[in-house]
C-alpha positions as MATLAB code, in Angstrom:
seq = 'XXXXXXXXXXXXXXXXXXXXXXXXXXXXXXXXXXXXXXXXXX';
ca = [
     -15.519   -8.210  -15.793;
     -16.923   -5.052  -13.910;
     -14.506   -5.335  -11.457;
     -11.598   -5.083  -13.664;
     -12.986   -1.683  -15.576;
     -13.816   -0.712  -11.921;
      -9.929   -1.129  -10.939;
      -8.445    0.333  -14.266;
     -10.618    3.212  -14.043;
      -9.090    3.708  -10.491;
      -5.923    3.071  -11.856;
      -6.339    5.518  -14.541;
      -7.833    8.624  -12.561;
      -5.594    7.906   -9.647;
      -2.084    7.897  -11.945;
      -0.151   10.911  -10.241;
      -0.438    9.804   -6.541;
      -0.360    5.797   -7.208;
       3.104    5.837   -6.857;
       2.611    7.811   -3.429;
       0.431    5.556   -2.111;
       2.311    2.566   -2.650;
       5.242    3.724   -1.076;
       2.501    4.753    2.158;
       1.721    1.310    2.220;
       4.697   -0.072    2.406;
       6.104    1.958    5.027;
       2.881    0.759    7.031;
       3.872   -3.149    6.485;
       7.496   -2.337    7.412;
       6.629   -0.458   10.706;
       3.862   -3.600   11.395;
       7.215   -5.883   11.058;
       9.351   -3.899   13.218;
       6.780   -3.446   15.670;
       5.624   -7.193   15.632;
       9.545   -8.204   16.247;
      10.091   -4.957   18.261;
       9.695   -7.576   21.614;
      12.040   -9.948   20.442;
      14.829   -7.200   21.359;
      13.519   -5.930   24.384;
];
């Protein structure tokens, strides 16, 4: 149970730039794919 208050209180102080972030991480994941497959080209 103190890990869930833990994460909404995150959640709730981090509000403006969660959006932000998300978007950062999936750009990461997407270049990881295209690098991981980047050989298959070459």
């Amino acid at each position: 149970m103190m890990t869930f208050q833990t994460l909404k209180s995150i959640a709730a102080r981090s509000q403006d730039t969660l959006l932000q972030d998300a978007a950062g991480a999936a750009a990461l994941i997407v270049m990881l794919v295209v690098g991981l497959h980047l050989p298959a080209f070459v």
